[in-house]
C-alpha positions in Angstrom: 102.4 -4.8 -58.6 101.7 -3.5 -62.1 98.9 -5.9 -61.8 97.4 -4.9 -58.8 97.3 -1.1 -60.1 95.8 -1.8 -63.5 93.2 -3.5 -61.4 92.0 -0.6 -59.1 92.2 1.5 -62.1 89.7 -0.2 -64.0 87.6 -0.5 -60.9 88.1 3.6 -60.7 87.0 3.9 -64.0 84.0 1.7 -64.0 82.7 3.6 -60.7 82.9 6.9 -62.7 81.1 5.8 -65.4 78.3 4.6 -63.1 78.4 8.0 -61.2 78.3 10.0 -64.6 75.0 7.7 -66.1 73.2 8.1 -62.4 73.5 11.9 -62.8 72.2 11.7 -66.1 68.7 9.6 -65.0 68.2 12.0 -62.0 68.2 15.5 -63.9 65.9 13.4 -66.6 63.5 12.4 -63.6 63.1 16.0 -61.9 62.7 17.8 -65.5 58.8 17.5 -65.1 58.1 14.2 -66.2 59.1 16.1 -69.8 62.1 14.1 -70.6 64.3 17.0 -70.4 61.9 19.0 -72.7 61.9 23.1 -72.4 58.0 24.2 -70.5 56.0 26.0 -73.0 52.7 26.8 -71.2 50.5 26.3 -68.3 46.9 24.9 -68.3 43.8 24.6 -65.7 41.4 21.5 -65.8 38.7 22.0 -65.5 38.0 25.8 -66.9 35.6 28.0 -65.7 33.9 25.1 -63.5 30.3 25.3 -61.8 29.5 23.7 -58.9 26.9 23.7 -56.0 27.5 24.8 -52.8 29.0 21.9 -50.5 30.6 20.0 -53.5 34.0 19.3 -54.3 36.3 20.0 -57.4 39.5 17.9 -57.8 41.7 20.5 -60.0 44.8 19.6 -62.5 47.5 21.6 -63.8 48.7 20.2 -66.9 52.2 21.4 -68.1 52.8 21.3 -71.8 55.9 21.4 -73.6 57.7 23.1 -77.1 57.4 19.8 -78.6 53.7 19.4 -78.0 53.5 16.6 -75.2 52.3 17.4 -72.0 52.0 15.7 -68.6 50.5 16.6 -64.8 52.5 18.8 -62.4 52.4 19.6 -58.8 51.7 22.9 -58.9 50.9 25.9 -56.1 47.3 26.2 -55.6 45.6 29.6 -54.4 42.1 30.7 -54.6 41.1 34.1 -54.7 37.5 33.7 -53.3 35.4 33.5 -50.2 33.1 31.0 -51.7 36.1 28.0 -51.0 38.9 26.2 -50.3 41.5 24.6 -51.9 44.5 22.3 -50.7 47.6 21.2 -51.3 46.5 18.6 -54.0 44.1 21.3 -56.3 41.1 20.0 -54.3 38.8 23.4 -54.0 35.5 22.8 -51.2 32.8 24.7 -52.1 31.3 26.7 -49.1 28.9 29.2 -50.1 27.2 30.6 -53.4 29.7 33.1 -55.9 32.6 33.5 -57.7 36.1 33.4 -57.5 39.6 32.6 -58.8 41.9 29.5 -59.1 45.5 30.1 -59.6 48.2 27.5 -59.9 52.1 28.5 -59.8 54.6 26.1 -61.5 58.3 26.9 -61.0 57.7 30.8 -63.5 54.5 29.6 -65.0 51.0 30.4 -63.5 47.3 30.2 -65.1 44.0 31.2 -63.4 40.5 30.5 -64.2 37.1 31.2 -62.9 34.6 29.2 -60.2 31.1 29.5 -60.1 29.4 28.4 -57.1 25.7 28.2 -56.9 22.5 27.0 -54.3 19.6 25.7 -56.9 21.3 27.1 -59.6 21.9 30.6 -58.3 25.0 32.5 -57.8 24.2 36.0 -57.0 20.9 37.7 -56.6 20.6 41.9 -56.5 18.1 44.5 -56.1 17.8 47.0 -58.3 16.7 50.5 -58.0 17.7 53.2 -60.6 16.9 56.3 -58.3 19.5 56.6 -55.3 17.1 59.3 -53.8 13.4 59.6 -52.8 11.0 61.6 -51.6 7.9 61.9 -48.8 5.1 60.6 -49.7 7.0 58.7 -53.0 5.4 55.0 -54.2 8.1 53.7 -55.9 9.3 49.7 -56.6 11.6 47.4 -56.0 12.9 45.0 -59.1 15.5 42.0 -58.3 17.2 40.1 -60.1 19.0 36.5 -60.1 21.5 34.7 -62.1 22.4 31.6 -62.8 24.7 28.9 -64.5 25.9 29.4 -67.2 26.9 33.1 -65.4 25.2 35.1 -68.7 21.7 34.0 -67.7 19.9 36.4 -65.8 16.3 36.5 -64.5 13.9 38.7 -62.9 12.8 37.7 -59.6 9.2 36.9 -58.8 8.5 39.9 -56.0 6.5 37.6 -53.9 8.7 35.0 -53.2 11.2 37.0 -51.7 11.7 38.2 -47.7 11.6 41.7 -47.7 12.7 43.9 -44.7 12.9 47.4 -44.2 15.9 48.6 -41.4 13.9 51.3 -40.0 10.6 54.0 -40.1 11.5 56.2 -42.8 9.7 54.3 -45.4 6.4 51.2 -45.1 6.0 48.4 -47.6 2.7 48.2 -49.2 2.9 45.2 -51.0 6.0 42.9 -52.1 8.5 45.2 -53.7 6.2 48.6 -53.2 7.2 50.8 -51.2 6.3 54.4 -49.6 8.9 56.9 -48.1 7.4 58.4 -45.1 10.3 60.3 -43.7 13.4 62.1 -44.7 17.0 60.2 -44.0 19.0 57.4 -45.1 16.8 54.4 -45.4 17.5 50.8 -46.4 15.5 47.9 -48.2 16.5 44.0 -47.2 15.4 41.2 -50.0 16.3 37.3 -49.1 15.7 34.6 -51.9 16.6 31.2 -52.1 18.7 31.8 -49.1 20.6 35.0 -50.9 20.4 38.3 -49.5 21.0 41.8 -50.6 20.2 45.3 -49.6 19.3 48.7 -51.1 20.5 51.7 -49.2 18.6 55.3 -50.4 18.2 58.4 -49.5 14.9 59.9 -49.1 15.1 63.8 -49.1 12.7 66.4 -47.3 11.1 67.1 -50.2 6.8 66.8 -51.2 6.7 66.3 -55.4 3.0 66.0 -55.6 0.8 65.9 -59.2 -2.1 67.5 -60.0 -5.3 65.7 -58.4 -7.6 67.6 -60.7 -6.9 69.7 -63.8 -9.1 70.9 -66.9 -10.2 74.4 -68.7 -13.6 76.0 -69.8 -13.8 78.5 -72.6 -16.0 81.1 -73.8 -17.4 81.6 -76.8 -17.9 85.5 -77.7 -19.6 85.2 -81.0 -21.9 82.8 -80.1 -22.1 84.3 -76.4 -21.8 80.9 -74.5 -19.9 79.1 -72.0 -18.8 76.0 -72.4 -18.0 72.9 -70.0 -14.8 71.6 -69.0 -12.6 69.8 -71.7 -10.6 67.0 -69.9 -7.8 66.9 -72.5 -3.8 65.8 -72.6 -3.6 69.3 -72.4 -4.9 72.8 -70.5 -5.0 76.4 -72.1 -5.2 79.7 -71.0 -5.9 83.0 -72.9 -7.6 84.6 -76.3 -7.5 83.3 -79.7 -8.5 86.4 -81.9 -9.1 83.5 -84.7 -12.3 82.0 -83.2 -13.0 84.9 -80.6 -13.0 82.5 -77.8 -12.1 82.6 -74.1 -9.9 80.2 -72.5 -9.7 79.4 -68.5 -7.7 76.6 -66.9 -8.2 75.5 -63.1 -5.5 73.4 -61.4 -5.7 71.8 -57.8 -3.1 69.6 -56.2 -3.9 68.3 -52.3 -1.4 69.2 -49.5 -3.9 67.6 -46.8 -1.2 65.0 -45.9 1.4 67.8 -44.6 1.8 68.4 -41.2 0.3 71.6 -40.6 3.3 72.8 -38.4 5.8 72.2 -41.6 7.7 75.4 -42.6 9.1 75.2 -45.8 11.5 76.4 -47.5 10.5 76.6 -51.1 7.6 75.4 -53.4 7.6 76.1 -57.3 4.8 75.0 -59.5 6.1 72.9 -63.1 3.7 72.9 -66.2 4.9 71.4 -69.2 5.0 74.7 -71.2 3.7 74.2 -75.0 3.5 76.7 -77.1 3.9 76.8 -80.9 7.1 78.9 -82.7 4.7 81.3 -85.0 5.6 84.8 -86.5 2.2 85.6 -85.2 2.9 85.0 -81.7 3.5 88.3 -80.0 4.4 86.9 -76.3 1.7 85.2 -73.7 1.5 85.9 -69.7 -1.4 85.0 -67.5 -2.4 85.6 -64.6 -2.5 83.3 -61.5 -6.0 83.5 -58.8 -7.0 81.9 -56.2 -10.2 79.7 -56.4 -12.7 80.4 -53.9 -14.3 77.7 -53.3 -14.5 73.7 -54.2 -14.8 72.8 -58.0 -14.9 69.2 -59.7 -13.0 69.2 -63.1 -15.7 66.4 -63.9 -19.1 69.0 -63.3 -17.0 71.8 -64.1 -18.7 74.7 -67.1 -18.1 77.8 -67.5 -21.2 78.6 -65.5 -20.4 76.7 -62.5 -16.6 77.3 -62.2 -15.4 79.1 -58.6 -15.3 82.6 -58.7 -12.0 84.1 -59.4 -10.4 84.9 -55.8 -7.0 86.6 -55.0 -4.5 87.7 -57.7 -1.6 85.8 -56.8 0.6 86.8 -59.6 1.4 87.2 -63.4 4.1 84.8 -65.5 5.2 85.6 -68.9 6.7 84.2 -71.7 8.5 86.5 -74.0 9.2 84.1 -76.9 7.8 81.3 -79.2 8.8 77.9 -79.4 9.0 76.6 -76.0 8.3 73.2 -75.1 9.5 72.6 -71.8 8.7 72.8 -67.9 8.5 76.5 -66.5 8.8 77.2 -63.1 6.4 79.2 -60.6 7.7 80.2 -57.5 4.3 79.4 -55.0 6.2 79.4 -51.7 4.1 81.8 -49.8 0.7 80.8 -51.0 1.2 77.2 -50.8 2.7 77.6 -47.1 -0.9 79.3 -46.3 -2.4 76.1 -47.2 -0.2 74.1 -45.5 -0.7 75.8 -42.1 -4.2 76.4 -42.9 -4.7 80.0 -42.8 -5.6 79.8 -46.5 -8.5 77.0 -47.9 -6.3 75.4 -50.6 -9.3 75.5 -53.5 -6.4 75.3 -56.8 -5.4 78.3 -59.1 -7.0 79.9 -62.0 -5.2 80.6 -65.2 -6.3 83.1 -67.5 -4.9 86.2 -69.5 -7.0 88.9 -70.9 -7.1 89.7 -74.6 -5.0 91.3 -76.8 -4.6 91.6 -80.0 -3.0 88.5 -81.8 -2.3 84.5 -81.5 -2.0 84.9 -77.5 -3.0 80.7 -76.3 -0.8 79.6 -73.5 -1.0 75.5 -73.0 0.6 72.9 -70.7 0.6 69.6 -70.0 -2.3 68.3 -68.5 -2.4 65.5 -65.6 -3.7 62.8 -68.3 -0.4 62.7 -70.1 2.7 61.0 -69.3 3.9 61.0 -65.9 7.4 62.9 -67.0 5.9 65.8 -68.2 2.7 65.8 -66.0 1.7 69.2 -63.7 4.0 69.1 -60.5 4.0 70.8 -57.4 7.3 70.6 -55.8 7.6 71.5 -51.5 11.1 71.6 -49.9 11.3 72.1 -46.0 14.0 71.5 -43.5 13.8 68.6 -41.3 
């Protein structure tokens, strides 16, 4: 009897050491592959991967550990993109050109990294337009721009070998990437390359800005008694210089023959580029606005042949030195006359009479940079 029970307690005890050494194996087989080893940190392979559209990317999460080995896990895949797919296994489908995100989730521990899928080498393509409004009548272009792998390589786009559309009548291509806007309202501009497409909405506003189709001055010489011919310069004056007795006359003209005849407007101010020099001679400057009254040519244009002067419109002054800047003239109801025809639109005269002192006004003619150029601005209601 005292036989029989050392027995089954040995064969007790040998079971629970077996029981206790199977434990131990398991916990070491579900601690990662780690041997038991505290997770440090969480890595993608690859990083920041390009591929073309239609291609495949097998993706690893690799788990590393305080002590410095490391070994592949099973993680949680997720990607954050419409460009894709990715299953179970970290195998991400590429579907269409762009960019995205690949996130993989291990027990607390997750790392993302970036996609890049491309067709021929691109990933994104944009128009570009730094103006969000336009107005009637306005040329204006269309840039683009395309970029490639690696994602910090950007190119412009050749205008002509992309498919432009335009979504309705408000504006007219003229050649690839020009454009004119012919009517006021929301507009929008469709580009297609290499199978990409993007689109430019704008606004184009019921507004004419036109610039001076002709512009130039004559002077007259009172010592020597003479007239003089037109001086086509960056710049046009108006009045008396005491210092050289001399005359000046400036004669402006910008066309409004594209108008509708029937438009009413609202408002129409005339911009010169004011320039006049801060001197303690100057004692103030105004001139006088006329009508022409007939056709003139700044090319054949003297002193001899210029248009009679035709109706005052109205005086401008300027009570102090030192400006350099546009000045606005409020033309509404003359320029409205020539719009609706009761008025021939022949330009304006600018002159001043003399007085004593420095008294030269000058702007900025049409032959100088476009940003400072002579500008005759028409708002009407649509």
């Amino acid at each position: 009897m005292r036989r029989t029970l050392l027995f089954l307690f040995l064969i007790i005890f040998l079971l629970g050491i077996n029981l206790i050494t199977g434990c131990g194996q398991g916990a070491k087989e579900t601690g990662g592959g780690g041997g038991g080893k505290d997770p440090f940190y969480l890595t993608i392979s690859p990083s920041n991967p390009t591929t073309e559209e239609g291609n495949s990317i097998q993706f690893k999460a690799i788990l590393f550990y305080h002590d410095g080995s490391s070994n592949e896990v099973s993680a949680t895949w997720i990607a954050s993109t419409e460009t894709g797919t990715i299953n179970k296994n970290g195998l991400f489908t590429a579907i269409k050109p762009g960019t995205g995100t690949i996130t993989a989730m291990y027990t607390s521990l997750f790392i993302s990294t970036s996609i890049y899928i491309t067709r021929n080498g691109i990933w994104h393509f944009e128009l570009l337009d730094p103006h969000e409004d336009r107005t009637i009548n306005e040329i204006f272009s269309v840039e683009s721009i395309y970029q490639t792998s690696p994602p910090n390589q950007w190119h412009y786009t050749n205008n002509d070998l992309i498919n432009w559309s335009i979504f309705s009548d408000k504006c007219t291509m003229i050649s690839p990437g020009v454009f004119q806007a012919l009517k006021p309202g929301v507009e929008t501009i469709i580009g297609t390359y290499e199978g990409f497409t993007d689109c430019l909405n704008f606004n184009i506003l019921p507004k004419y800005i036109l610039t001076a189709e002709a512009d130039a001055f004559t002077t007259f010489d009172l010592v020597g008694n003479i007239g003089l011919g037109a001086y086509l310069e960056g710049y046009c004056a108006m009045g008396y210089n005491t210092t050289f007795k001399r005359l000046y006359f400036s004669f402006i003209k910008f066309d409004t023959s594209m108008i509708p005849s029937s438009l009413i407007i609202s408002q129409a101010n005339l911009y010169l580029y004011i320039s006049i020099e801060e001197t303690d001679s100057y004692i103030g400057a105004s001139f006088d606005i006329y009508e022409n009254s007939c056709p003139w040519s700044e090319d054949t244009l003297t002193y001899y042949n210029q248009p009679p002067k035709g109706i005052f419109f109205k005086t401008f002054s300027f009570p102090n030195s030192g400006i350099t800047e546009y000045q606005e003239f409020d033309l509404t109801d003359l320029v409205q006359q020539w719009i609706s025809g009761s008025k021939n639109n022949y330009g304006l005269r600018f002159e001043n009479p003399p007085v004593s002192g420095l008294n030269i006004t000058q702007y900025i003619s049409r032959r100088a940079e476009l940003y400072v150029v002579p500008k005759l601005e028409i708002d009407f209601n649509p």
